[in-house]
C-alpha positions, 0 to 999 in steps of 0.5 A, a space after each residue: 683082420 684082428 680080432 680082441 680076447 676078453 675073459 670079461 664074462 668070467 668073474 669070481 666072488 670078492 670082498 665088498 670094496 676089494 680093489 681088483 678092477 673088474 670095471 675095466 675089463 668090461 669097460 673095454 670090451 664095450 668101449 671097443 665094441 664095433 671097431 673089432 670082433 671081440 671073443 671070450 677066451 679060450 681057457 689054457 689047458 693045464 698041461 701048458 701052464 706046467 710048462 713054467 710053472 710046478 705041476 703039484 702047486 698047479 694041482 694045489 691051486 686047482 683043488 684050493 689047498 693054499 692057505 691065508 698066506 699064500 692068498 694075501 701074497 697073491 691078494 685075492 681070496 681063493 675060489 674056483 672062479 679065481 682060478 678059472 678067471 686066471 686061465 682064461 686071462 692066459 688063454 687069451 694071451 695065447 689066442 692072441 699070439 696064434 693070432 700075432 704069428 698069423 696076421 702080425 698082431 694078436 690083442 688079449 684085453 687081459 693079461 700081462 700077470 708078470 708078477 706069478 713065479 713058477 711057484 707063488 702066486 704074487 699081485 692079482 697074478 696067478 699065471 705068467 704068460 709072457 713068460 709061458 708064451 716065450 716058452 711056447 714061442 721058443 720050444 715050438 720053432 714059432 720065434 727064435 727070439 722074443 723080448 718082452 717089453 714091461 712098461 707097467 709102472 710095477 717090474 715084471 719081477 715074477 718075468 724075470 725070475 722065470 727067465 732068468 739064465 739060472 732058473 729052471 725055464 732059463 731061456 738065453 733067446 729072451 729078452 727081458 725088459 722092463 721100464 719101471 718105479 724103482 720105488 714102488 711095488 715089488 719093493 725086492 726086485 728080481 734081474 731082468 735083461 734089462 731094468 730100467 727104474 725110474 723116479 717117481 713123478 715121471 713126466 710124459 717127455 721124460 718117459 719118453 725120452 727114455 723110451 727113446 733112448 733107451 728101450 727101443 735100441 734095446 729091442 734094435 740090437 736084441 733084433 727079436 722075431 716077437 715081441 710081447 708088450 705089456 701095455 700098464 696104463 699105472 704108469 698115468 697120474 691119478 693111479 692107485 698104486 702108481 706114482 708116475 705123472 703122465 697123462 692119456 696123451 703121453 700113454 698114447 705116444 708110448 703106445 704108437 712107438 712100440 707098435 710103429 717100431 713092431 709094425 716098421 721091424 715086421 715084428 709079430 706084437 702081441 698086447 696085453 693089458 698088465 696093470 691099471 687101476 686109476 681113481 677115474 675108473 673112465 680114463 683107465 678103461 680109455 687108457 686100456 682100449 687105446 693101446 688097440 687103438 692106437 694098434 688099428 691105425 698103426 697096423 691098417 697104415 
């Protein structure tokens, strides 16, 4: 019944010791082998990515013609791979949200690039799909509404800027929400519908209890017809470029309140993986995979 994306196969050339997690994606695709089909994704046609983003920095991306700033911002060396990789890891965001609108959820092992504006590369993120994947939704009659839940430990400020009322993909039928450290990278950040920044050291409870209180009346009054979930697993202690201090449990709790809230709604749930690079490369792989999981028990209930 669900199937996951992965663009696992497509890697790029990097520096010796570049802190990109290629580990992880791997890593999923084999922890969750047998418990569901898991594909390589689709590439997304450059005609979709142009629906958010400036056609010319796209052709300027394609051909290489960005220079050393441009690729220190976005903190990978440019090549072909780098690009291609981008539009697979957006080409499984949008296979799992054909998939969501079909059978309720879709699941892409990748993704969640929320730091990409329409026209600057930022943090590992070249194209933005959730913000590309609202667009479609919308423009597509498949929602009339769609909220985007962050809860990567970092805000989603390249989301919020694209969505934002004056920008150039203004979309008053979204919902923008993000659960963040309000100390930690972006250190400027942008307006989302809703930001919730949070002091570093975060506890399981605390979190949760924001969760609670806080986020899931959010997604109750904004009342969308899809939901895309940017599971972050930088938010568990021991993360690189984290400063929270939850653990696999706490994460895993996160994980069954937002699907159980998706699944109880009849809200179509897409998932994608967003950010997580812990210093126990096994706990971020697990960590990951337990977002579908946790998504196999709460949906075959």
């Amino acid at each position: 019944m669900f199937r996951a994306y992965t663009p696992a196969a497509h890697e790029f050339p990097l520096p010796e010791g570049h802190r990109f997690p290629y580990y992880k994606y791997r890593g999923m695709a084999e922890r969750l082998s047998g418990l569901l089909p898991i594909l390589d994704t689709p590439a997304l046609p450059w005609s979709l990515a142009g629906r958010i983003h400036g056609p010319l920095w796209l052709r300027r991306w394609r051909r290489g013609e960005v220079d050393r700033q441009e690729q220190r911002v976005f903190g990978l060396p440019w090549s072909p791979g780098v690009v291609e990789r981008a539009r697979r890891a957006a080409g499984g965001s949008l296979a799992a949200l054909q998939d969501a609108l079909q059978v309720g959820w879709g699941i892409n092992l990748a993704g969640g690039t929320h730091h990409a504006f329409r026209e600057r590369a930022e943090g590992f993120c070249l194209l933005n799909d959730a913000a590309l994947l609202t667009r479609i939704a919308l423009d597509e009659g498949w929602a009339r509404r769609v909220a985007v839940l962050d809860l990567d430990v970092h805000q989603g400020n390249g989301t919020a800027a694209l969505l934002a009322p004056e920008t150039h993909c203004a979309e008053p039928r979204a919902l923008t929400l993000s659960v963040h450290g309000e100390r930690n990278y972006p250190f400027r950040k942008e307006a989302s519908s809703l930001d919730i920044g949070l002091g570093d050291g975060m506890s399981d409870a605390e979190y949760l209890a924001v969760l609670c209180a806080r986020v899931l009346p959010a997604l109750e009054a904004f009342r969308p017809d899809l939901l895309l979930y940017l599971a972050g697993v930088d938010v568990l202690a021991g993360d690189r470029f984290g400063r929270f201090a939850m653990t696999l449990g706490g994460v895993r709790e996160r994980n069954r309140l937002v699907l159980g809230w998706a699944r109880a709604a009849g809200v179509p749930l897409v998932t994608m993986t967003a950010g997580g690079y812990n210093r126990d490369h096994l706990l971020t792989i697990e960590a990951h995979a337990s977002v579908v999981m946790d998504g196999l028990e709460v949906f075959s209930s």
